[in-house]
C-alpha positions as CSV (number, residue, x, y, z in Angstrom):
1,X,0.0,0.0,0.0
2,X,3.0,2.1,0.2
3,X,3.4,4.9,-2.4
4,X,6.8,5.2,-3.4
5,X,8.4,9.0,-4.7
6,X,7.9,10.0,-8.2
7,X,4.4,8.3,-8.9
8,X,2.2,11.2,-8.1
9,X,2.5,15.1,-9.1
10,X,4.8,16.7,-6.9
11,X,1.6,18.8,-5.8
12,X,-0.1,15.8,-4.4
13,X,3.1,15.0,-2.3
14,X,3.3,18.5,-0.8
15,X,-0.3,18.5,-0.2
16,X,-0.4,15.6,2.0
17,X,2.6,17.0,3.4
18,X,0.9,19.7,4.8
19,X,-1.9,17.7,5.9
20,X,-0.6,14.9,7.6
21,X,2.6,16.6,9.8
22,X,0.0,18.7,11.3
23,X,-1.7,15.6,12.4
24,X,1.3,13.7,13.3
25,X,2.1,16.7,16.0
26,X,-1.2,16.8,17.5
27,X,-0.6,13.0,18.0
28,X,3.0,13.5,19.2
29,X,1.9,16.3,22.1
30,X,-1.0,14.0,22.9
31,X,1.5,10.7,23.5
32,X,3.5,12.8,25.4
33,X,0.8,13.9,27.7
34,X,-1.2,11.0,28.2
35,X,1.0,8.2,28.7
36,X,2.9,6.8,31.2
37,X,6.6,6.6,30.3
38,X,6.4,2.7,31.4
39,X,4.5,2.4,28.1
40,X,7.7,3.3,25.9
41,X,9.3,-0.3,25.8
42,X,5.6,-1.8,24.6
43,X,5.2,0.8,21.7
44,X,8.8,0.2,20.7
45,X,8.3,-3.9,20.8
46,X,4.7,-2.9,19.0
47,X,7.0,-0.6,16.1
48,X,9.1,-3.8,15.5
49,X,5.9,-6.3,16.1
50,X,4.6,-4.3,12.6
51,X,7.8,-3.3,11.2
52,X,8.2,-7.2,11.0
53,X,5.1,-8.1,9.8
54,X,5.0,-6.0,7.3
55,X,7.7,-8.5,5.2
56,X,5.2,-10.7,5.0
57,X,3.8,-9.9,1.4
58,X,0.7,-11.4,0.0
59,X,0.9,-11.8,-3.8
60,X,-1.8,-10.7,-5.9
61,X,-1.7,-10.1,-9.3
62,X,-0.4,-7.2,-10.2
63,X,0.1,-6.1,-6.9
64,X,1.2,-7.0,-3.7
65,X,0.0,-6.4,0.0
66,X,1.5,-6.6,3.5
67,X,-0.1,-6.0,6.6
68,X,-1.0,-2.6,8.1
69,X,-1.4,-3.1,11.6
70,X,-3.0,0.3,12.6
71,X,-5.8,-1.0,13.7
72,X,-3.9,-3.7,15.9
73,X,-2.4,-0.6,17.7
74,X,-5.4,1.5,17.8
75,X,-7.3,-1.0,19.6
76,X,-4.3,-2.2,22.1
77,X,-3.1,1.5,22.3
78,X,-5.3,4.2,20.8
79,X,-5.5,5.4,17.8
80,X,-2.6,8.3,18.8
81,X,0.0,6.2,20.1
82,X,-1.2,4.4,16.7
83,X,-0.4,7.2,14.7
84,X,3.1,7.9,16.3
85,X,4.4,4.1,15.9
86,X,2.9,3.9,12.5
87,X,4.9,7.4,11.4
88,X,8.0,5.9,13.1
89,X,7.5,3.0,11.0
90,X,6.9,4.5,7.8
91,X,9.8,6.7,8.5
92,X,11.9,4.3,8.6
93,X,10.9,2.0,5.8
94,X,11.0,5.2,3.5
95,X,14.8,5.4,4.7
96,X,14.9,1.8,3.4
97,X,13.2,2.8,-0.1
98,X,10.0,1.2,0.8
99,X,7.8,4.8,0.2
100,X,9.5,7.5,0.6
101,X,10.5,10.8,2.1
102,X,8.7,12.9,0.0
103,X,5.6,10.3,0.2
104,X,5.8,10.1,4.0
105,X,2.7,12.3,4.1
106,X,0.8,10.7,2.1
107,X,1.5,7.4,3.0
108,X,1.1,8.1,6.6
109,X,-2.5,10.1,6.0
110,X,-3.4,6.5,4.3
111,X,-1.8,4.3,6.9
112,X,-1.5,6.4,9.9
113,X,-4.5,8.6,10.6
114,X,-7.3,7.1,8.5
115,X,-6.3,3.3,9.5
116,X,-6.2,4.3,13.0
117,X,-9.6,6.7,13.0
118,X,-11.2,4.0,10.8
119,X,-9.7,0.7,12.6
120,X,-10.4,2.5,16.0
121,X,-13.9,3.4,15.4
122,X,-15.0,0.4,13.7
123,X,-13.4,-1.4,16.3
124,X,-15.5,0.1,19.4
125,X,-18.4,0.1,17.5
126,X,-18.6,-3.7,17.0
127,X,-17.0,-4.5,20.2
128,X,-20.0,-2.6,21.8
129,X,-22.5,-4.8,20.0
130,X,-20.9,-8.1,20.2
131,X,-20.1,-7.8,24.2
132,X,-23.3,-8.1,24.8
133,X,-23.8,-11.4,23.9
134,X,-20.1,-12.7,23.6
135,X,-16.8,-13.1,26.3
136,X,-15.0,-9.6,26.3
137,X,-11.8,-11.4,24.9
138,X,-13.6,-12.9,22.0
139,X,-15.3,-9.8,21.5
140,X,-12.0,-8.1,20.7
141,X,-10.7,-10.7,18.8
142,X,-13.2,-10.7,16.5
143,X,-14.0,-6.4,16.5
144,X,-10.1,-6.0,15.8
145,X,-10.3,-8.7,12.9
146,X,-13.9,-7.4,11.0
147,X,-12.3,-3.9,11.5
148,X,-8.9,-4.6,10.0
149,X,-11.0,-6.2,7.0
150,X,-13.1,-3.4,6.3
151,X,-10.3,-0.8,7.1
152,X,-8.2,-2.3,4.9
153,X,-10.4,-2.1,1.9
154,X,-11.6,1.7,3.0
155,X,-8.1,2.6,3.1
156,X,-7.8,0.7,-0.3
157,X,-10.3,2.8,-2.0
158,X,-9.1,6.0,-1.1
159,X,-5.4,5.4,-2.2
160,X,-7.1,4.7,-5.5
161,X,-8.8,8.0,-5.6
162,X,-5.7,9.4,-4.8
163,X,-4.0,7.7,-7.1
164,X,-6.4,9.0,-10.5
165,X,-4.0,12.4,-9.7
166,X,-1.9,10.2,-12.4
167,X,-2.6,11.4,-15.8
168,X,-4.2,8.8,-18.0
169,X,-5.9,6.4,-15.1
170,X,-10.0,6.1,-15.1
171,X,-12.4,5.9,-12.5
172,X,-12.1,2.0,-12.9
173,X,-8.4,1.7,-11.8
174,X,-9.8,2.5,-7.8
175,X,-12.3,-0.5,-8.4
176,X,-9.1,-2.7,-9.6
177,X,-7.1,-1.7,-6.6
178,X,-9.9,-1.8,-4.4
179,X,-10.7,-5.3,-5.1
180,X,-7.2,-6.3,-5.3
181,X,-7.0,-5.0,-2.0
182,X,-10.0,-7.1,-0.6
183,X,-8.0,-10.5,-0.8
184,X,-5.1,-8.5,0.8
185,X,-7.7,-7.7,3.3
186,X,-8.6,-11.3,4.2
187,X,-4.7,-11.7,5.1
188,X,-4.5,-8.3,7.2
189,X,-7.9,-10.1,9.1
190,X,-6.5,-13.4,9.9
191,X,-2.8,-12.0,11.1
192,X,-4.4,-9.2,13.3
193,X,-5.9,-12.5,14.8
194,X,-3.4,-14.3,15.3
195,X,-1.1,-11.4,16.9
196,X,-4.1,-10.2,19.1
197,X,-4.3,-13.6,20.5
198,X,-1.4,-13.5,21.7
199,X,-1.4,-10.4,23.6
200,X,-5.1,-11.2,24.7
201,X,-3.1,-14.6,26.6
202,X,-0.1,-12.9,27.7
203,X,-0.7,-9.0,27.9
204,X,-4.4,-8.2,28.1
205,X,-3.6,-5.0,30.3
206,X,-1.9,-3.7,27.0
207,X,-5.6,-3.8,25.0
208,X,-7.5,-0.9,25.5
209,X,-10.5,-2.5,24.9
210,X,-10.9,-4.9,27.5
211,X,-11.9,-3.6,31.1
212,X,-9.1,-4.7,33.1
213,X,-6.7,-2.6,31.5
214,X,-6.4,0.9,32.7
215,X,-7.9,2.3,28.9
216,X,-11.1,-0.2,29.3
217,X,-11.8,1.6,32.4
218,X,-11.7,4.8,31.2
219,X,-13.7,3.3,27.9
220,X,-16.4,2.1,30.2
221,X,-16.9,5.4,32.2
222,X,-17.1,7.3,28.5
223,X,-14.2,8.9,28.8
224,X,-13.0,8.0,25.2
225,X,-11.1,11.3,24.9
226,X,-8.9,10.3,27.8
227,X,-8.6,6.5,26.4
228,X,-4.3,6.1,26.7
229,X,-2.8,3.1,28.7
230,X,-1.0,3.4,31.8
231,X,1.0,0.6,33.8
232,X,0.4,0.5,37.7
């Protein structure tokens, strides 16, 4: 899903620029208020936890997809510590050649602030309906996964809007990548799993979601604008 330099007009790139740093500061001071330096060590294992996974490519003619993970670390962080490990991590793969410098903000409005709004928000809402009649653990599990699906695909679609910017491409290239993106999609659902389940089992104080972290308590007295782990 990564845009790489030199694809788009350079006005695109600036654009996004402008767009996304802004938002990347506002998550920055917000991190830095909120959460307890304790915290650090788990958003740096988390950073390299998706920096990893994001070598594992799925092949789909003629493209290829990886996993995101936004939505992972929106719902076991929030979606601004989100935001910050996903710019760290798109920082450095653009360092790599994976992106790039001048597609940073562009790649991070796609990756970083709308898969952790979207992942985040999809997320809750589904976790809402289905721990009513499901174990809150399960609940999760299966919010995170449905909402790392449908994010994916969202995110999908509006990289190919982005895209017709390229001279020469028709409204029927987003459908292309759009779809392309839906098997991609199915992968991004079943690894979320699996890497949720493990933190569920051995770190479930590091999943916002669930009530016997710090964040779930502050989820379950409605105070979502406050939602940021802390270790006691």
């Amino acid at each position: 899903m990564h845009v790489p330099d030199g694809v788009l007009p350079l006005w695109v790139y600036i654009l996004f620029l402008a767009i996304s740093l802004p938002i990347l500061g506002i998550a920055i001071r917000k991190v830095n208020k909120r959460f307890d330096d304790r915290l650090t060590p788990y958003m740096g294992v988390l950073a390299a936890v998706i920096f990893a996974a994001q070598f594992v490519n799925f092949p789909v003619p003629p493209a290829s997809g990886h996993l995101v993970g936004t939505t992972l670390l929106a719902v076991m962080l929030g979606p601004w510590a989100a935001m910050v490990i996903m710019a760290l991590v798109l920082f450095v793969q653009a360092l790599y050649g994976d992106g790039g410098l001048l597609a940073f903000g562009l790649n991070f409005f796609n990756m970083g602030f709308l898969g952790a709004i979207l992942g985040w928000g999809i997320s809750f809402m589904l976790f809402v309906g289905l721990k009513r009649s499901q174990e809150e653990k399960i609940s999760v599990l299966i919010a995170t996964s449905v909402a790392a699906f449908i994010t994916t695909i969202g995110t999908a679609f509006v990289l190919g809007l982005e895209l017709l910017t390229i001279p020469g491409l028709g409204f029927e290239f987003v459908y292309i990548i759009t779809g392309i993106h839906g098997f991609i999609a199915l992968g991004e659902a079943v690894l979320t799993f699996a890497i949720l389940l493990y933190f569920v089992k051995a770190r479930p104080k590091m999943i916002a979601f669930l009530k016997d972290s710090d964040t779930g308590r502050a989820l379950s007295r409605g105070r979502i604008q406050e939602i940021t782990p802390t270790l006691e």
